[in-house]
Each structure stands twice: as structure tokens, then as C-alpha cells.
N, C-alpha and C positions, 0 to 999 in steps of 0.2 A: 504494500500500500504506500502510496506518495503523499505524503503531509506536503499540504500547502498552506503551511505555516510562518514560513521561514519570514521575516519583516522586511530583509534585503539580504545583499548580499555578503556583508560585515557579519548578520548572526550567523549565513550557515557556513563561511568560513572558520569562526568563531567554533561552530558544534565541528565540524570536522576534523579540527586538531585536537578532539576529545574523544574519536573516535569512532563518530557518527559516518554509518556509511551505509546509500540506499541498498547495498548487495549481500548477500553473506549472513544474512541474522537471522534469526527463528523468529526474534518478534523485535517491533522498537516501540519504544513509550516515548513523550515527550513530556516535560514540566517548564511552560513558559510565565514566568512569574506566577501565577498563581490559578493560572489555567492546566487543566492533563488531558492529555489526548492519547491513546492508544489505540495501535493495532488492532484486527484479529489476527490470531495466529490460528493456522492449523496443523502445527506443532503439539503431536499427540501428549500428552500427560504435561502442559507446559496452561499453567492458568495465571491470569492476569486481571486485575480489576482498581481501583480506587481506592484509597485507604478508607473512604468513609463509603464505600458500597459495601467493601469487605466487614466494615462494621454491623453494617445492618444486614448481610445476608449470609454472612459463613458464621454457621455454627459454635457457639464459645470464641469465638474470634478474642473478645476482650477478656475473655478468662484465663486464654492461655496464650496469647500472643501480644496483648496493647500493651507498651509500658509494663512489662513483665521480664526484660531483661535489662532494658535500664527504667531506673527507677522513675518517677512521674515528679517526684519529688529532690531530685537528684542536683537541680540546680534553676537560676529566676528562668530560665530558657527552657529547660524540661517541662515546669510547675504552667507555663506560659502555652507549652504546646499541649499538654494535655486536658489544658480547659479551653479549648478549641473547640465551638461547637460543629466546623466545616473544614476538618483538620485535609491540608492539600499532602496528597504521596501516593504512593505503589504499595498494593500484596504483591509478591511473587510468587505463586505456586508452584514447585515442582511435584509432582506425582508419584508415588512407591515405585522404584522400577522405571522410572523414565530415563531416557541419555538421551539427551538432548545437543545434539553435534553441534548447530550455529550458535552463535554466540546470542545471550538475548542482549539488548541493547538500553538503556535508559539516559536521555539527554533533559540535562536542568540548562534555563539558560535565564537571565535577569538585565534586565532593561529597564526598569521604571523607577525614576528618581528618587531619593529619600525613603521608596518604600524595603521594608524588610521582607524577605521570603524565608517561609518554614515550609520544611520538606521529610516529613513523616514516611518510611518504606519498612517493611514487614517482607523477609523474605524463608519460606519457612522449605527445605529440600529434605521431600520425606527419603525413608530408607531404602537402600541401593538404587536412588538415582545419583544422577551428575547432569552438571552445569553450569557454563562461565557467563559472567554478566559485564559486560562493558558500560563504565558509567560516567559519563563526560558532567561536568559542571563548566560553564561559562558566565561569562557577564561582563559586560560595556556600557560602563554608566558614565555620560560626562564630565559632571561634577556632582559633588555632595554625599554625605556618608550614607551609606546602604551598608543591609547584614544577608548575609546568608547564611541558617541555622538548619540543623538537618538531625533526628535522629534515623537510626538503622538497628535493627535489630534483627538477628539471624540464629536461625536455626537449625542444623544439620544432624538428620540421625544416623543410623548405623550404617557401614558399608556405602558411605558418600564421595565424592568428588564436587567440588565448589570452589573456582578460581573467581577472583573479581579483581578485575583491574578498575580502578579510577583515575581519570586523568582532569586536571584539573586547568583553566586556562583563562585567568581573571585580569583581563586587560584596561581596568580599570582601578587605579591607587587608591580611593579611598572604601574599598570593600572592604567590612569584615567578615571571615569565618568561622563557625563553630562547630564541629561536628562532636555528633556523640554518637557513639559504634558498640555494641556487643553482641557478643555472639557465642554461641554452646555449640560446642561437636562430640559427637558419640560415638562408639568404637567401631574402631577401624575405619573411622572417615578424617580424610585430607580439607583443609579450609587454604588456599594460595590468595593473600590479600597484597597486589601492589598498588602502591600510591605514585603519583606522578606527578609534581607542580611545574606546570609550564610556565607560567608567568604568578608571579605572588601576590597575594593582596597584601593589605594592609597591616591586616594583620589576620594567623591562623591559631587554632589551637586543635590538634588531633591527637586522641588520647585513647585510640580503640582500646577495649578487652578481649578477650576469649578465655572461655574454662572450656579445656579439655578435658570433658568428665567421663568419655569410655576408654577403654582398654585398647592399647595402638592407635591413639585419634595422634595427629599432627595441625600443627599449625605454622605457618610462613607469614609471616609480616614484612615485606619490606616497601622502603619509601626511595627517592630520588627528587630532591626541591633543591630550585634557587634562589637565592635571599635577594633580593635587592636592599636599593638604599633607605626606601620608605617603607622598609619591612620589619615584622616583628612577628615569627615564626617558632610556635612552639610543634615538634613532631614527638610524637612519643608511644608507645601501647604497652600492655601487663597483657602478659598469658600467666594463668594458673593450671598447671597441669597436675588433673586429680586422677587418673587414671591411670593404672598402670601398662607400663612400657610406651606412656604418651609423650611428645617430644616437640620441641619448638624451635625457630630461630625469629628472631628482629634481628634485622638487617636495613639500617640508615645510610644514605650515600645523600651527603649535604656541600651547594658549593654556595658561599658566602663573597658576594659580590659587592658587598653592603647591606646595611640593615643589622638586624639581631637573628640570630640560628640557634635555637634550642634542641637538641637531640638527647630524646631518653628511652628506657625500655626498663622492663623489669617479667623479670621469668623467677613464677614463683614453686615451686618442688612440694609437692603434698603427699607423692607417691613414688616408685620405681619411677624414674622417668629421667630424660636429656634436653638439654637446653642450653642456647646461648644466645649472647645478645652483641651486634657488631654496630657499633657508631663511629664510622670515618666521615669526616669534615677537610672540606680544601678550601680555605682562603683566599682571597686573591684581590682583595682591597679593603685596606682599614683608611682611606684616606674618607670617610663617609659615615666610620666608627663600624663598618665590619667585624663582628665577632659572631664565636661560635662556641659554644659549650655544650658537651658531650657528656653525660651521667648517665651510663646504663648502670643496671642492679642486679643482682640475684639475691635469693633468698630461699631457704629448704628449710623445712621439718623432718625431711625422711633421711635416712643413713647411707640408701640407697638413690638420690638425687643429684646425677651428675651434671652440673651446670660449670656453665662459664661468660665471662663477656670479655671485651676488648673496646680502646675508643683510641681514636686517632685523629691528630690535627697536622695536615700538613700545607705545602706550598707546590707550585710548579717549580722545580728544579730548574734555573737557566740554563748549565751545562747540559741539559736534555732538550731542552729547544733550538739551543744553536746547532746540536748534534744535527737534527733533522733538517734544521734551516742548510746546515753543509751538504745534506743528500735534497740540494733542490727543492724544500719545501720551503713555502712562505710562513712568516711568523705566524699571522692568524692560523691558519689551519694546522702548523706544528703543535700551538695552546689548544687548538678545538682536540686535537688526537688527544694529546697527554690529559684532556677532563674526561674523554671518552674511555680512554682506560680506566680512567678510573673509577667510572660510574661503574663501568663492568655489562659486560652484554651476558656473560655468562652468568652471573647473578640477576640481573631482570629477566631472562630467556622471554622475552618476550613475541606476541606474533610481530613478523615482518611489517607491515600494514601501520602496528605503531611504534617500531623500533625508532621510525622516521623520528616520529616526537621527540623523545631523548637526545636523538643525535642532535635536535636543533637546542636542547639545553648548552649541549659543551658549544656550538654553532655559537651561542648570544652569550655565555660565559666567557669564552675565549676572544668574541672581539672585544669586549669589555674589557681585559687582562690585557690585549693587545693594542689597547686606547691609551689605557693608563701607563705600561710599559713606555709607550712613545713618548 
């Protein structure tokens, strides 16, 4: 189906660097400030509806899934969205047994001045299915402060598969964001969460959860953001892993351009289980007050909780730029490589399709470095 939505041609440029794309998907949702539009799919065991359809027509809906992983009360943003009597988001149904090949798709986008958007999603993947969800956020506001708050709440049972990339692309300096994320997975199911900041707001604050509470559940966190100069960027999440032989990584890749870069993690051991937590940071301008602090954690109760973390601040080496500058490469593009290494393509293994994205991180990082350099 074609949405003829799009305002011009700045928004679906805008949603396509987040990974909107009319080919390839099982279903696509849209959330334009405060309006949703959906698909049909006819994508077997793959349901889709409105956060306040799913309210009044699925079953215990609020008994077992509203504001039941993160609390209603959890904070003035939570308390705020749950007294919403026309609250705007997504259910995402997966079905017992579904594998759902295409990817489902969900694009947020925000345009309207001074107002705030809340974006409530419920996604619950019953047992032995799988499913990846691509989930773009945008917004292009001229001037004046806008929010963009969001909870997510997820659910995964036994013998799962559930990747979600979000890429995020806020071409506008005075947004704020907030998100609030948690999520449960049950044994022998995989949760694969990466994050992706294309461009930064003003300021962010991402602080997922997950309790791995079956037996062999896993979880993967990782993120990839740029700071700018009128940025103030906190990335963070806690896995609790309560089941036994369950296992985790947080994995941070942060380049600080300017602005403020906050990286943290914590991986908590309640059972047999392995975990580590990885926050590397690349600087590349304090002339705008640039900084970056790195605090991952660990913590166990059990005897048997093998955890670890690491954090690392570094610089582009100049003796490795000239190196490449001597094999015929130009300055910009030797800094775009050496941030490209270091994001790591083997760490994001991301589809092709949005590998692009990232690569235009070290791309807008590196002229940046190579601006400043001159």
C-alpha cells in the first residue's frame, strides 16, 4: 500500500534515512505527529492495530500488557501518558509460530511547532515466533522547543527471535527526547536491540531495560550516536539476567563532536549466567566543550555470574591519517575510514540497505575533524 502522506519532499527524505522503504516489508505503520495510519498486511500471524483500538478490543489488553512493564507511575512523562484519555501508538502482534521474513516497518515523524508528541507501542511476540521491526523517528521543526516522549514495552516468550533496529534522525536543534523501553524475554529467546543517532537532538535520554527471566534467553543492546555541539546525550540500559544460562552484552560506540556524551550500562547476575558491558567513546572536539563519560557496571548475587565490562576514551591517531593520506587518500575520507573502524561493521552486522546510514555518521564526523584539523 502507498501512503500519500508524505507533506513534501524534506519529510520522506527525512523517513528514509530511518529506514522507510516502499519494498521489502511485511507491513508499514506510520505516526505523523499525532495522527496513525496503517497498512493491511497479509502477512499471516502478523497483527497490527492502534494503541487505543487494542485497548478497547483485545482481551485483558490492560491487565497484562498497559503500563505493566514500565510503571504508569515511573516518572511526570509516564504519570502524563497514562492519563491519556486518546493515548496515540502501535500493538504489534506477533502470533504463536509465526516467522515473519520482511521486516515490519514503523515511521514516527514530527513537524508541528511547540507541540509535544507521545508515542505509546505495545509489542507482544508470542512463542516460537520471530520478527524484526524497523523503527525510524524523524522531525524538522524550524524553531522553538518540541518533545518527543515515547514508551515501548515488549514482550517475548519462549523459543523467540526479535531484532529491532531504530534509527533515529532529528534534524532539528531544539528537540527533546525521552524514551522509556522495557522489555521481558523467556527461554531460549534472543531480543537484538540496535540504536542508531543520525543526527542528535537537543537533548536525549535512553535508559532501556530487559529481564531475562527464562532459561538460555539472551539479550544484545547496542547503540552508535553523534554528539554535536548543542547536544546533551545520555545512552544507557540494565539487563537483569534471572534465568539460568541467560547472557547479555551492551555495546556503546559514541563519537563526540561537541556537546555532552553520556555512556552507561549495567548487567545485573541473579542467576548462572554471562554478561558484559562495552562503552568506547572517540572525541574529536573539545573546542565547543566536547566531552564524554563512560560508566558501565556490573553487579551479581550468584557465585556462578560471570560478568565483565570495559570503557574507553580515545582520539584519531594523526600518525594513522597521514599513513593513508601517503597511500593517496585525502584527509576527509582517511578520518571518515578510521571512525568507520571504529564504529565497527562487525559489531552493528547490520542489513546493507542501512549500513549506508552509519557510514554517513563517520561521513559528517570526519568532515567535522577535518574542518577543525585545518
Amino acid at each position: 500500500m502507498n501512503f500519500n502522506i508524505f507533506k513534501n519532499k524534506e519529510m520522506a527524505k527525512d523517513l528514509e534515512r530511518t529506514g522507510y522503504s516502499e519494498k521489502d516489508r511485511s507491513a508499514k505503520s506510520f505516526i505523523i505527529n499525532s495522527s496513525t495510519y496503517i497498512s493491511q498486511t497479509s502477512q499471516t500471524g502478523l497483527e497490527i492495530m492502534t494503541i487505543s483500538d487494542a485497548i478497547k478490543n483485545v482481551p485483558d489488553f490492560l491487565d497484562r500488557y498497559y503500563f505493566r512493564n514500565v510503571r504508569f507511575d515511573q516518572d511526570e512523562i509516564t504519570s502524563r501518558m497514562a492519563g491519556m484519555n486518546n493515548p496515540v501508538g502501535l500493538f504489534i502482534h506477533v502470533l504463536e509460530g509465526a516467522r515473519i521474513v520482511l521486516p515490519c516497518q514503523l515511521s514516527v515523524y514530527m513537524d508541528e511547532l511547540k507541540k509535544d508528541q507521545y508515542v505509546h507501542s505495545v509489542i507482544v511476540v508470542e512463542d516460537d515466533a520471530s520478527v524484526q521491526l524497523i523503527s525510524g523517528c524523524a522531525g524538522n521543526i524550524a524553531s522553538g522547543k518540541s518533545a518527543h516522549y515515547s514508551v515501548e514495552e515488549i514482550y517475548i516468550g519462549n523459543n523467540c527471535q526479535f531484532t529491532q533496529i531504530m534509527l533515529h534522525n532529528w534534524q532539528s536543534p531544539d528537540i527533546e527526547v525521552s524514551m522509556h523501553s522495557a522489555t521481558v524475554v523467556e527461554k531460549n529467546s534472543t531480543y537484538v536491540n540496535t540504536y542508531i543517532s543520525l543526527h542528535p537532538p537537543k537533548s536525549l535520554n535512553s535508559r532501556p531495560t530487559v529481564s531475562l527471566n527464562g532459561h538460555n534467553s539472551s539479550a544484545i543492546l547496542k547503540s552508535v550516536v553523534l554528539c554535536k555541539d548543542h547536544s546533551n546525550l545520555d545512552i544507557g540500559g540494565e539487563v537483569v539476567l534471572r534465568g539460568a544460562d541467560s547472557n547479555a552484552q551492551l555495546l556503546h560506540r559514541g563519537i563526540c563532536a561537541g556537546g555532552s556524551l553520556l555512556q552507561g550500562g549495567m548487567v545485573r547476575g541473579y542467576n548462572r549466567c554471562k554478561g558484559h558491558v562495552d562503552c568506547a567513546g572517540m572525541i574529536l572536539d573539545t573546542d565547543h566543550g566536547g566531552e564524554i563519560e563512560s560508566v558501565p557496571g556490573i553487579s551479581a548475587v550468584n557465585s556462578e555470574a560471570q560478568l565483565s565490562h570495559e570503557a574507553s576514551i580515545g582520539r584519531i591517531a594523526p600518525q594513522q591519517v597521514e599513513y593513508l593520506m601517503s597511500r593517496s587518500v585525502d584527509e576527509q575520507t582517511a578520518i571518515s575510514l578510521m571512525i568507520g573502524g571504529f564504529i565497527g561493521d562487525d559489531i552493528m552486522n547490520l542489513p546493507f540497505s542501512l549500513k549506508k546510514e552509519v557510514d554517513s555518521i563517520a561521513s559528517i564526523a570526519g568532515h567535522q575533524e577535518q574542518t577543525k584539523r585545518s
